[in-house]
Residue frames as qw, qx, qy, qz and C-alpha x, y, z in Angstrom:
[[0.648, -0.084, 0.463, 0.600, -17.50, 6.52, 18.69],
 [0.273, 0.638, 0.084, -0.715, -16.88, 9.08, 16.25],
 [0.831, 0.507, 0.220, -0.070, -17.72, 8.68, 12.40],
 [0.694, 0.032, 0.380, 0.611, -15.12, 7.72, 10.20],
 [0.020, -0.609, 0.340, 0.716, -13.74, 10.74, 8.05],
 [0.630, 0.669, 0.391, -0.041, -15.11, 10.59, 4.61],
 [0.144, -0.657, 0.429, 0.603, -11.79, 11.88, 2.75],
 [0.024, -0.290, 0.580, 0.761, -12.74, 9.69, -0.48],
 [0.581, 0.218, -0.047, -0.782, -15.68, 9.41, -3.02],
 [0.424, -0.239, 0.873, 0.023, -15.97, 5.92, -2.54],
 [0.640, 0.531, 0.522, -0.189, -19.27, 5.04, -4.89],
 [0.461, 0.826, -0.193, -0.259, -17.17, 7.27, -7.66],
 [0.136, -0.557, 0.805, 0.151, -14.01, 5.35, -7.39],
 [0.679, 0.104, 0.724, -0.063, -16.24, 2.17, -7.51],
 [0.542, 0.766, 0.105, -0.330, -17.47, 3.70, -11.25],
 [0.045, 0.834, -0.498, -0.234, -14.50, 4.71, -12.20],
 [0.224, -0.317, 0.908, 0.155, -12.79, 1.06, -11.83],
 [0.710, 0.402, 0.537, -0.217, -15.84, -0.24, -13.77],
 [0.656, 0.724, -0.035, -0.210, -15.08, 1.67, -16.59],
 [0.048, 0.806, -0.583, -0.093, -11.24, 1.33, -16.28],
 [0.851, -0.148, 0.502, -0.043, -11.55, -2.60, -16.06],
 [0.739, 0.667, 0.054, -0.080, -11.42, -2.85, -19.84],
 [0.358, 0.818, -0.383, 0.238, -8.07, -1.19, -20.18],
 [0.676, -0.690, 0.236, 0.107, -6.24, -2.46, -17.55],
 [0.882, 0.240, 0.258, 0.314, -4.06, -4.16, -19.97],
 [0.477, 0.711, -0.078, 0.511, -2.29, -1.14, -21.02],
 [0.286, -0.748, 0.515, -0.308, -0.83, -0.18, -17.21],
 [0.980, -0.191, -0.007, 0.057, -0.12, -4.13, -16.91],
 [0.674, 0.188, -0.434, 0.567, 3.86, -4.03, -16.98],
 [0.057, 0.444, -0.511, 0.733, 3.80, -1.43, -13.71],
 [0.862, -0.359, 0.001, -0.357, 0.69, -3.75, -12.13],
 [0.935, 0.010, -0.331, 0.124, 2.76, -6.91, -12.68],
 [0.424, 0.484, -0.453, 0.618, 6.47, -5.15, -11.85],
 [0.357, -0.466, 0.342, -0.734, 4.49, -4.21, -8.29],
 [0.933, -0.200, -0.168, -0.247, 2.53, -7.56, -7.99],
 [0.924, -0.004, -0.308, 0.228, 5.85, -9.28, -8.27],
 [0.036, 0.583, -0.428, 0.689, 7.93, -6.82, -6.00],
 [0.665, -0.360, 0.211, -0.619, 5.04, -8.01, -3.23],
 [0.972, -0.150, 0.009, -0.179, 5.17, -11.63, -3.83],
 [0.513, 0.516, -0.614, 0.304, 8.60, -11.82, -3.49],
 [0.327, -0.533, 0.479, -0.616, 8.07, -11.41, 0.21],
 [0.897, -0.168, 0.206, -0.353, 6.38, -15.18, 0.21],
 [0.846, 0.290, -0.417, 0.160, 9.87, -16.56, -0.62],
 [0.072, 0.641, -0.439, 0.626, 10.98, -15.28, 2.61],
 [0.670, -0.252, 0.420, -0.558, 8.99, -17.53, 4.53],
 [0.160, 0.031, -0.974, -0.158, 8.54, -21.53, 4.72],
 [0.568, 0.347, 0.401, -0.629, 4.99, -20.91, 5.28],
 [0.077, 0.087, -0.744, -0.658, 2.80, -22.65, 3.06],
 [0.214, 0.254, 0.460, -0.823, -0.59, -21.78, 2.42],
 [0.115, 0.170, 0.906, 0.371, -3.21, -23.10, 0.80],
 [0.047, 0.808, 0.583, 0.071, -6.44, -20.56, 1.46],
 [0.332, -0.114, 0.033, 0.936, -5.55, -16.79, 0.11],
 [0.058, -0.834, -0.418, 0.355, -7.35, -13.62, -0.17],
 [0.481, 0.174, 0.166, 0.843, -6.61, -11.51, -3.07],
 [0.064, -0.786, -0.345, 0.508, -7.73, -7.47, -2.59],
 [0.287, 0.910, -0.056, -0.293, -8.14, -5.47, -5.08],
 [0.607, -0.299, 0.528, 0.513, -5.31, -7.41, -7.34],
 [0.373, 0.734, -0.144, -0.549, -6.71, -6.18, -10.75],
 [0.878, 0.449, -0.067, -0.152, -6.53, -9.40, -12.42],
 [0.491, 0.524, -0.610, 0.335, -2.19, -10.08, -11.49],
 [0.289, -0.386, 0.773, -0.413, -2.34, -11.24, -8.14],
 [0.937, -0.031, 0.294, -0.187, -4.77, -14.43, -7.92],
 [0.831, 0.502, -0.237, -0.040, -3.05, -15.93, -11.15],
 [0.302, 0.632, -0.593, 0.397, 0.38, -15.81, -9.63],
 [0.429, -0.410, 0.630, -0.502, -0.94, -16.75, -6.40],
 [0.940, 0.180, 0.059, -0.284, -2.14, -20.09, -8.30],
 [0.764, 0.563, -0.313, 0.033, 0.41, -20.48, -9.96],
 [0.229, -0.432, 0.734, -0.471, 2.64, -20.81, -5.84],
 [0.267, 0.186, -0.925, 0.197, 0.49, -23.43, -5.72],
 [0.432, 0.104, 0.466, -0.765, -2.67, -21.95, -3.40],
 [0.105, -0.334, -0.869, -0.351, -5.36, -23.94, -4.06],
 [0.025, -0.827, -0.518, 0.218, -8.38, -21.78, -2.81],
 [0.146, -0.021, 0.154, 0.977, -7.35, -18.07, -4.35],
 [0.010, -0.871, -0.483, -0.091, -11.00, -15.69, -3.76],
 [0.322, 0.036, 0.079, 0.943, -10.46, -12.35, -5.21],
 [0.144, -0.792, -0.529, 0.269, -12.14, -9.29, -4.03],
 [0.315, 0.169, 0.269, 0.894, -12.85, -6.03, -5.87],
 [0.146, 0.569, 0.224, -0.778, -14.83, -2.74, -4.88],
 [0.411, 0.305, -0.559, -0.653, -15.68, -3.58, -9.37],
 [0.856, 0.172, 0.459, -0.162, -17.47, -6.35, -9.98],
 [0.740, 0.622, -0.240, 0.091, -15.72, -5.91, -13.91],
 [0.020, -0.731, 0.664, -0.156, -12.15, -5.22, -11.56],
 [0.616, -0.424, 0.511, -0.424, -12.93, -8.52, -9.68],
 [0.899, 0.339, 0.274, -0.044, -14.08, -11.08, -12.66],
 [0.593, 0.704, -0.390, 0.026, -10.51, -10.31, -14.29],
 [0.342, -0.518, 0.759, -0.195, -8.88, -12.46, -11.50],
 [0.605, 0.238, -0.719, -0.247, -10.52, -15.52, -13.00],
 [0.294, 0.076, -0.842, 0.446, -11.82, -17.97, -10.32],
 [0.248, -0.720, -0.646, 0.057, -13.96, -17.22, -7.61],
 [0.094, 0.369, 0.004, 0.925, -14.80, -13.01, -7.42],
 [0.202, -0.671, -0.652, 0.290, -16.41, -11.73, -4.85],
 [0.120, 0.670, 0.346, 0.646, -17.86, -8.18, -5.54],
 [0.490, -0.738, -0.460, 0.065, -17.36, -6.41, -2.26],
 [0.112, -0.919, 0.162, -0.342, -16.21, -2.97, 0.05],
 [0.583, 0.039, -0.629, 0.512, -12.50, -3.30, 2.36],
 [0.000, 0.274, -0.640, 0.718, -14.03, -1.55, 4.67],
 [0.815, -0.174, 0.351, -0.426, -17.04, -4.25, 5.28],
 [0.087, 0.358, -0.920, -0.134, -14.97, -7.77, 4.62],
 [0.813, -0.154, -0.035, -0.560, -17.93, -9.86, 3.89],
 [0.658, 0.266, -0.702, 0.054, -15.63, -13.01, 5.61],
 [0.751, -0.634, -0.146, -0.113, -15.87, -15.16, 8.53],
 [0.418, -0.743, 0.523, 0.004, -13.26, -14.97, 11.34],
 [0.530, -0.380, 0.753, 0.081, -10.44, -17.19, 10.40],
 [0.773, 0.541, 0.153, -0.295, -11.32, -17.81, 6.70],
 [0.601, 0.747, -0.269, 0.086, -7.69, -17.13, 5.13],
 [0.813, -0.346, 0.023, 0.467, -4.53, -18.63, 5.78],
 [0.599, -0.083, 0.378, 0.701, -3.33, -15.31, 3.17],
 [0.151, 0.831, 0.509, -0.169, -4.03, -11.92, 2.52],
 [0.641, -0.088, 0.193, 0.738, -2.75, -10.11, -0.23],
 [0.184, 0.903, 0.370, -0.117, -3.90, -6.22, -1.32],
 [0.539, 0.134, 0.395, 0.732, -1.85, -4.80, -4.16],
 [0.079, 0.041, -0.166, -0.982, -2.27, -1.03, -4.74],
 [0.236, -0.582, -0.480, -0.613, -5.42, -0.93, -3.65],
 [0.464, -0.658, -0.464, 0.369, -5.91, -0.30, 0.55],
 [0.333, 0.230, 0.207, 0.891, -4.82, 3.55, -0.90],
 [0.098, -0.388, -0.301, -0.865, -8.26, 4.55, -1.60],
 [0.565, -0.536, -0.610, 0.144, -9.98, 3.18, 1.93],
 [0.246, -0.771, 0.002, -0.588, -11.42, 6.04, 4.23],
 [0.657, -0.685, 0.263, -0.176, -10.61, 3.68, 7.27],
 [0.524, 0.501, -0.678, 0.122, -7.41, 1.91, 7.24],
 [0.232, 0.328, -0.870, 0.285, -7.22, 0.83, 10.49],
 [0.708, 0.046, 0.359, -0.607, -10.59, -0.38, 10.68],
 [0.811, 0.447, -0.310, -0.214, -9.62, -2.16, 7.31],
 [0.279, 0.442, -0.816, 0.247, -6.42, -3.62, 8.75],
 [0.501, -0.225, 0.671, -0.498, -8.52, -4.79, 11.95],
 [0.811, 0.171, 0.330, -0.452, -11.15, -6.61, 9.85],
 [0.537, 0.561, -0.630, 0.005, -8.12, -8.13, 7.49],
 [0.072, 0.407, -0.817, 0.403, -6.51, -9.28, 10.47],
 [0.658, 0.016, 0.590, -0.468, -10.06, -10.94, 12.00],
 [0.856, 0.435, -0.172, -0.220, -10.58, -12.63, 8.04],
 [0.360, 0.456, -0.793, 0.184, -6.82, -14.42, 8.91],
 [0.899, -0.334, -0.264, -0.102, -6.92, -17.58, 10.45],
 [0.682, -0.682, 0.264, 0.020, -4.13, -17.89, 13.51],
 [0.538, -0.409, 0.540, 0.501, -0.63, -17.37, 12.09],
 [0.566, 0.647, 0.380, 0.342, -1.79, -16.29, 8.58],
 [0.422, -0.280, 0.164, 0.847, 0.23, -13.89, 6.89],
 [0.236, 0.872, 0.399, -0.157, -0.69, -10.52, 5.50],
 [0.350, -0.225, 0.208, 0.885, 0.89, -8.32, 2.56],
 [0.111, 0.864, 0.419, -0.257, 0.25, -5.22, 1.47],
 [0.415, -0.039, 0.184, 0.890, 1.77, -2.61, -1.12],
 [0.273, 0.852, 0.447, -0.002, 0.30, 0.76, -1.28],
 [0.405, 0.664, 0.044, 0.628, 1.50, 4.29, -2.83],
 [0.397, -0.680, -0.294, 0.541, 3.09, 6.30, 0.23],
 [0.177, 0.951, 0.071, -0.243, 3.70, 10.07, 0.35],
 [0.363, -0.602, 0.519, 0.486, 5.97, 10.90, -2.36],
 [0.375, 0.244, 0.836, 0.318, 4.41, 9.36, -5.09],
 [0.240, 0.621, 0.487, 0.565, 3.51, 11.17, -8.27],
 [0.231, -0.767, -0.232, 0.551, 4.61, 14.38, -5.57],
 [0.247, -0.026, 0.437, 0.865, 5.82, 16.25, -9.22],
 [0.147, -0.480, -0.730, -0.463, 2.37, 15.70, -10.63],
 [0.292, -0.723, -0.625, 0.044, 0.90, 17.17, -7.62],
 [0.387, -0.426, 0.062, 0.815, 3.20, 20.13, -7.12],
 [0.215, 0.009, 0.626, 0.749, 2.56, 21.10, -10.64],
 [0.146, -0.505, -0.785, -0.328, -1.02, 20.79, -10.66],
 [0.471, -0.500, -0.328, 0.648, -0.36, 23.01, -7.18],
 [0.310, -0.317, 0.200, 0.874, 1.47, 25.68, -8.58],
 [0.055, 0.118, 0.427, 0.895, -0.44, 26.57, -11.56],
 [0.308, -0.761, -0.558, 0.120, -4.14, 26.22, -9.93],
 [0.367, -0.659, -0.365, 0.546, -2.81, 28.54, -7.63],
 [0.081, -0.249, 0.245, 0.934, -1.77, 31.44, -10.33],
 [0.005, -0.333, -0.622, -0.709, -4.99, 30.86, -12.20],
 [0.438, -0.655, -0.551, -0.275, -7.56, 30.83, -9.29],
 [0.198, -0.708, 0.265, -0.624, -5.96, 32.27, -6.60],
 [0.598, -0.330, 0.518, -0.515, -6.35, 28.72, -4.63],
 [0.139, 0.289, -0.928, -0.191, -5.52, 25.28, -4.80],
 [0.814, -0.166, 0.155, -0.534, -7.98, 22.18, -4.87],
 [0.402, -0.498, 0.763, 0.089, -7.04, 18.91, -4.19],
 [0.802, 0.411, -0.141, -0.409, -6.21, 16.54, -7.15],
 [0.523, 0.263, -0.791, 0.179, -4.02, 13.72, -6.00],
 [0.790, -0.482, -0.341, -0.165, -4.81, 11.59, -3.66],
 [0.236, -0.768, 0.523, -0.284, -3.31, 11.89, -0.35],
 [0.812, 0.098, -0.570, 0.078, -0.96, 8.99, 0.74],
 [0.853, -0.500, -0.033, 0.142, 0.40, 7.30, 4.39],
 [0.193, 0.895, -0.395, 0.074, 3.61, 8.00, 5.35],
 [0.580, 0.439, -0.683, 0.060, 6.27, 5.43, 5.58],
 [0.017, -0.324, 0.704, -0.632, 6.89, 5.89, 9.03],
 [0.500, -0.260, 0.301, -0.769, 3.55, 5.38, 9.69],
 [0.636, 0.204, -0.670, -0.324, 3.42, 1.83, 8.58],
 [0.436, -0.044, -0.842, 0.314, 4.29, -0.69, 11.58],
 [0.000, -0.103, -0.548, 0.830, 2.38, 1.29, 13.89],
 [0.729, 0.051, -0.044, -0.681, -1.01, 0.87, 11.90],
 [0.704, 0.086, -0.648, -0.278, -0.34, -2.95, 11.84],
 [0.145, 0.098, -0.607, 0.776, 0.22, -2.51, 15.39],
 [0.372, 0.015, 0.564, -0.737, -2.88, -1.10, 16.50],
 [0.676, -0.065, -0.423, -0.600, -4.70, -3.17, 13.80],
 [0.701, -0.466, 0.493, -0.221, -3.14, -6.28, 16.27],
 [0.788, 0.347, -0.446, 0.244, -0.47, -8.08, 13.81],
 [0.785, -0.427, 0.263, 0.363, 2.34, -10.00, 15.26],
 [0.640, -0.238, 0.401, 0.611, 5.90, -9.04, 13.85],
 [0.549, 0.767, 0.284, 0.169, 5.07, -6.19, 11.73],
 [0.545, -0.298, 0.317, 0.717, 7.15, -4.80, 9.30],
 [0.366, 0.909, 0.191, -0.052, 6.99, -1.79, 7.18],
 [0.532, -0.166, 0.420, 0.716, 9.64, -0.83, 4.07],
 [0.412, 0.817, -0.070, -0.396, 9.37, 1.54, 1.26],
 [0.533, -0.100, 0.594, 0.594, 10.96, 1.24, -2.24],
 [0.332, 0.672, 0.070, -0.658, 10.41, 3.45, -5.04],
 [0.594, 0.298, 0.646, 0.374, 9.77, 2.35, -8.77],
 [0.067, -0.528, 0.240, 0.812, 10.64, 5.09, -11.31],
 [0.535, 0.606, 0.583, 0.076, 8.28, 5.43, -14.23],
 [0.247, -0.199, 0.345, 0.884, 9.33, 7.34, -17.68],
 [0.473, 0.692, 0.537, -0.101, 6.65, 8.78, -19.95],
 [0.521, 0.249, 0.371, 0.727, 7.31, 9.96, -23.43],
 [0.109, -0.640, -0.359, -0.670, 4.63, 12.52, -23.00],
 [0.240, -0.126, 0.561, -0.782, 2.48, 14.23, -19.85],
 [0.681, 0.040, -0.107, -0.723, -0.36, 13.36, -21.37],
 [0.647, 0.227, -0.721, 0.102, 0.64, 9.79, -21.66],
 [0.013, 0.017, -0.781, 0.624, 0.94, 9.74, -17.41],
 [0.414, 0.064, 0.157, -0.895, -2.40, 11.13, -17.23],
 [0.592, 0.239, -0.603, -0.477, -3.78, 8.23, -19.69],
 [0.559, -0.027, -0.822, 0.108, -2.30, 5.28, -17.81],
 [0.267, 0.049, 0.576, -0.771, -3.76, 7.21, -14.02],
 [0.681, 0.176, 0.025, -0.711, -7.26, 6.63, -16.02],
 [0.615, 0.159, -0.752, -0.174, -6.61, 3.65, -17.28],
 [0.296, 0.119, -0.807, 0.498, -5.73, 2.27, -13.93],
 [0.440, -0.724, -0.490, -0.205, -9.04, 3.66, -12.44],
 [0.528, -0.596, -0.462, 0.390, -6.93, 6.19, -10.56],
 [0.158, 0.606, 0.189, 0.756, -8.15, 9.25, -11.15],
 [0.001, 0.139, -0.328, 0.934, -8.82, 12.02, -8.88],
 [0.508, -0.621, -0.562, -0.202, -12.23, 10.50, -6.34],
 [0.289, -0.180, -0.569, 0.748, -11.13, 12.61, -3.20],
 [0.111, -0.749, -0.653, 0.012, -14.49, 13.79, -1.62],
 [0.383, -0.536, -0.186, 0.729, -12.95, 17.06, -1.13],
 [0.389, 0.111, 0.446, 0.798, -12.09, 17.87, -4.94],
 [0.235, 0.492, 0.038, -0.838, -13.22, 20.96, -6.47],
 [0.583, 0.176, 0.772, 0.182, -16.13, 19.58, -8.99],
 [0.385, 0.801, 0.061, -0.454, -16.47, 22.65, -10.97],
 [0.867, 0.405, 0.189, 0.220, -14.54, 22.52, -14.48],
 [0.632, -0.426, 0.042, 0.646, -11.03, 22.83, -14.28],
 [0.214, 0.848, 0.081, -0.478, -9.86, 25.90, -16.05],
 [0.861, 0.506, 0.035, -0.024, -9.11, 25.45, -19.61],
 [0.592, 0.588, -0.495, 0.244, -5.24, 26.24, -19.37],
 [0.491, -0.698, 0.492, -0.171, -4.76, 24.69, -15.77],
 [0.940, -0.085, 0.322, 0.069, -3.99, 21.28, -17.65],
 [0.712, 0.566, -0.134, 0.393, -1.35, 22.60, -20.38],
 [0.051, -0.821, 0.347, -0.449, 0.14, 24.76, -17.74],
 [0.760, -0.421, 0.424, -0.256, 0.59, 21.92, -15.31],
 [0.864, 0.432, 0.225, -0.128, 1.92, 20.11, -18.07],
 [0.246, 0.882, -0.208, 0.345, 4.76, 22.53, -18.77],
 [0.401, -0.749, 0.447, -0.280, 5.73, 22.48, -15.62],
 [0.894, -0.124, 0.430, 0.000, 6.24, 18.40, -15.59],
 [0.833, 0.494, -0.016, 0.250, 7.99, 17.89, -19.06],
 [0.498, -0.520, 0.344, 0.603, 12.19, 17.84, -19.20],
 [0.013, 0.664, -0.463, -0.587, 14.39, 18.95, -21.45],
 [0.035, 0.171, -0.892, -0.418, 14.10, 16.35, -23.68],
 [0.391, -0.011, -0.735, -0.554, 10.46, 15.87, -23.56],
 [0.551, -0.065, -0.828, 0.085, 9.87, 13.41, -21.38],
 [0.516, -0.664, 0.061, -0.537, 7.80, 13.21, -18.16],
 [0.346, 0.191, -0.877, 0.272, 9.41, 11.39, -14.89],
 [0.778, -0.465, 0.083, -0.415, 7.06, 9.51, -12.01],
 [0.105, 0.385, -0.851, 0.341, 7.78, 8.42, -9.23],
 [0.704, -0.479, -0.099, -0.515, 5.80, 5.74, -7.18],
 [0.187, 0.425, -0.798, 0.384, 7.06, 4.74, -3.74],
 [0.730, -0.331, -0.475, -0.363, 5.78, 1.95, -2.32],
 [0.530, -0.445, 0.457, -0.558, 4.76, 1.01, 1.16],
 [0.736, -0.163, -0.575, -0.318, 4.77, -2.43, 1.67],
 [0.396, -0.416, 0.500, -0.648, 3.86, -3.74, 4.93],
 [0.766, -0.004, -0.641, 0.038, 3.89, -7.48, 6.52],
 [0.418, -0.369, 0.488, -0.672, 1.98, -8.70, 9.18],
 [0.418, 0.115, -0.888, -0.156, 0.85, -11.67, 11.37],
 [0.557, -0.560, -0.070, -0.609, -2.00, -12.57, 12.51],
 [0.412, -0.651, 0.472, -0.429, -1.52, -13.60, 16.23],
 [0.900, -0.119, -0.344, -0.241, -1.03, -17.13, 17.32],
 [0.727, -0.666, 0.166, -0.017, 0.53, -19.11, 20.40],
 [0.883, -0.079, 0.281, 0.367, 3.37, -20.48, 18.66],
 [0.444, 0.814, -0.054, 0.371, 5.09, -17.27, 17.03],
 [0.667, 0.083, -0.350, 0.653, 8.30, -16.32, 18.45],
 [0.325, -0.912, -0.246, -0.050, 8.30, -13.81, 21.15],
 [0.157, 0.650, -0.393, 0.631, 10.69, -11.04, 22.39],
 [0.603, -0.170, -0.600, 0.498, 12.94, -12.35, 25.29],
 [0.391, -0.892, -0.085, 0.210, 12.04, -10.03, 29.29],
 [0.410, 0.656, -0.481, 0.413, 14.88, -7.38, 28.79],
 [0.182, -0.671, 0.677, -0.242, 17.39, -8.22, 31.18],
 [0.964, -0.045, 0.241, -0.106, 16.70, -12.29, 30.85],
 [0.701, 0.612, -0.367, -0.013, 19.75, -12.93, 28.56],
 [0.949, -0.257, 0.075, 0.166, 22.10, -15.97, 29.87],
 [0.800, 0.076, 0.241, 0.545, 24.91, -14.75, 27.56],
 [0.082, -0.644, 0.117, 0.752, 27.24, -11.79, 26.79],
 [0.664, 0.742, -0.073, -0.051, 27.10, -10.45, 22.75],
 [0.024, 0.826, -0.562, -0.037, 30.44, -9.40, 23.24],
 [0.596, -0.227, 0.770, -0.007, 31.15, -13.30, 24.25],
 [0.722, 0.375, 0.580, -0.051, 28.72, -14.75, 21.10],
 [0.232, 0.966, 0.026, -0.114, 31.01, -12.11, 19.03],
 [0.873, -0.155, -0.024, 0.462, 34.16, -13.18, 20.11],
 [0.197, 0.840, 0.043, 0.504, 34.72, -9.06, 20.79],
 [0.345, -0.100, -0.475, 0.803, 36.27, -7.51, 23.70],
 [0.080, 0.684, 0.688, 0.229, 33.68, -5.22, 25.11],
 [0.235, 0.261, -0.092, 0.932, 33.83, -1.30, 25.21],
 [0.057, -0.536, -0.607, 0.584, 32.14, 0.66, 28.01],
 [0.261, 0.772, 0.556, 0.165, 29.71, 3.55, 26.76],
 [0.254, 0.466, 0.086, 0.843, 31.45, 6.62, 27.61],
 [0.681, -0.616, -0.370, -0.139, 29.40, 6.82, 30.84],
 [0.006, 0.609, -0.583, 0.538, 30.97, 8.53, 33.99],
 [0.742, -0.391, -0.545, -0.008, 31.34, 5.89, 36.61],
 [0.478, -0.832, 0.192, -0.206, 30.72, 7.32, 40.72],
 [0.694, 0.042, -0.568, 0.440, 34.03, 6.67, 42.61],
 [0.536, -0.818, -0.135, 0.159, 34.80, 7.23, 46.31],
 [0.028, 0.911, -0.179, 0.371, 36.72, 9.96, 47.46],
 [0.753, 0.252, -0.447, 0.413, 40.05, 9.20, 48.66],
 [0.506, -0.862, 0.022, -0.024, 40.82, 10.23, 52.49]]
């Protein structure tokens, strides 16, 4: 097998969210506004679950997930400081080694955080082995498009000072690619949507703040670690502010619902098995396709 790809600086990121634990509090209204975007999805379901799995919730997912009712709620944080703000039981540990037995969770829930994970669909597999039969898995991470100003900018003006860009946003999944990693992780009935949440800052600097705050600065293993040049941040800056000031972000979110296998989940009918016309269970007349049909030649 070959080695996993090493695309971020995982032991820095881990730092990073140490220090950024404090603060969280000041990015809380675009944590929560996401948290509760995600748990909406568990009103969609008469499931009811009573052993969850929070990932990397930053201190807004367990609480809520109490507050449904879950009685077991064990949050898990690449921080120990990220982890212990969930209140409850914390478990201090890496998504891509789930320190859980098979079949542990009836609920797994990973809020902006399955972003910064070198293997995803090693991480999705070992999600999907921590779910007990029929447990249900959400997920919301930044896809591509997010904070794509910020990175354009940051692009562009690199490239006039140095002659060459280095990378300083993280790279993100693409939409598309969603159902088709919950696929080969081996969910049942996945589903993958996007939605984008518009964010206003008064300043640039201000964006830049709440990315640190959040503990999501710039850990790609690639990055250039020399010191940036002194006018690549006003100049990048420039480029981001409107007319009036103001900086816009965007972050578009992936979110992605899956189930883990189990004998009783509905299955897709054998094509051609259907007993009944649509056109009949419609009450339509039915229209041919536009299709030449062979006739015989008239003697």
């Amino acid at each position: 097998m070959s080695a996993t790809p090493i695309i971020f600086d995982r032991a820095l990121l881990r730092r990073r969210r140490d220090r950024a634990a404090p603060g969280l509090h000041r990015v809380a209204p675009v944590l929560e506004d996401a948290a509760e975007r995600l748990l909406d999805r568990l009103d969609d379901t008469t499931r009811r679950f009573s052993r969850a799995l929070d990932l990397g919730g930053r201190g807004v997912i367990a609480p809520r997930l109490r507050d449904r009712g879950i009685g077991t709620v064990v949050s898990m944080d690449l921080s120990p400081a990220t982890a212990a703000l969930s209140g409850g039981m914390a478990v201090a540990g890496d998504e891509e080694w789930l320190p859980f037995a098979a079949g542990s969770f009836d609920l797994v829930v990973a809020n902006l955080s399955l972003h910064w994970v070198n293997d995803l669909p090693g991480a999705l597999i070992q999600i999907r082995h921590a779910l007990a039969p029929d447990g249900l898995f959400l997920a919301s991470l930044p896809a591509l498009g997010t904070l794509q100003s910020l990175r354009e900018a940051l692009a562009a003006s690199e490239a006039e000072l140095r002659g060459g860009v280095s990378p300083r946003v993280s790279p993100f999944p693409e939409v598309s690619d969603g159902a088709a990693l919950l696929q080969r992780a081996g969910f049942a009935l996945p589903v993958a949507d996007a939605e984008v949440m518009h964010l206003s800052y008064r300043t640039p600097l201000a964006l830049l703040r709440d990315l640190q705050a959040a503990g999501e600065s710039n850990a790609v293993a690639a990055r250039d670690i020399r010191p940036p040049p002194r006018a690549l941040l006003p100049a990048a800056l420039a480029r981001l502010t409107g007319e009036d000031g103001t900086v816009a972000a965007t972050l578009r979110l992936l979110t992605l619902t899956g189930w883990a296998p189990s004998p009783d989940q509905p299955k897709a009918a054998r094509p051609g098995s259907a007993t009944a016309r649509l056109a009949d269970a419609l009450g339509a007349a039915e229209q041919g396709t536009g299709e030449v049909t062979p006739f015989r030649r008239r003697h």
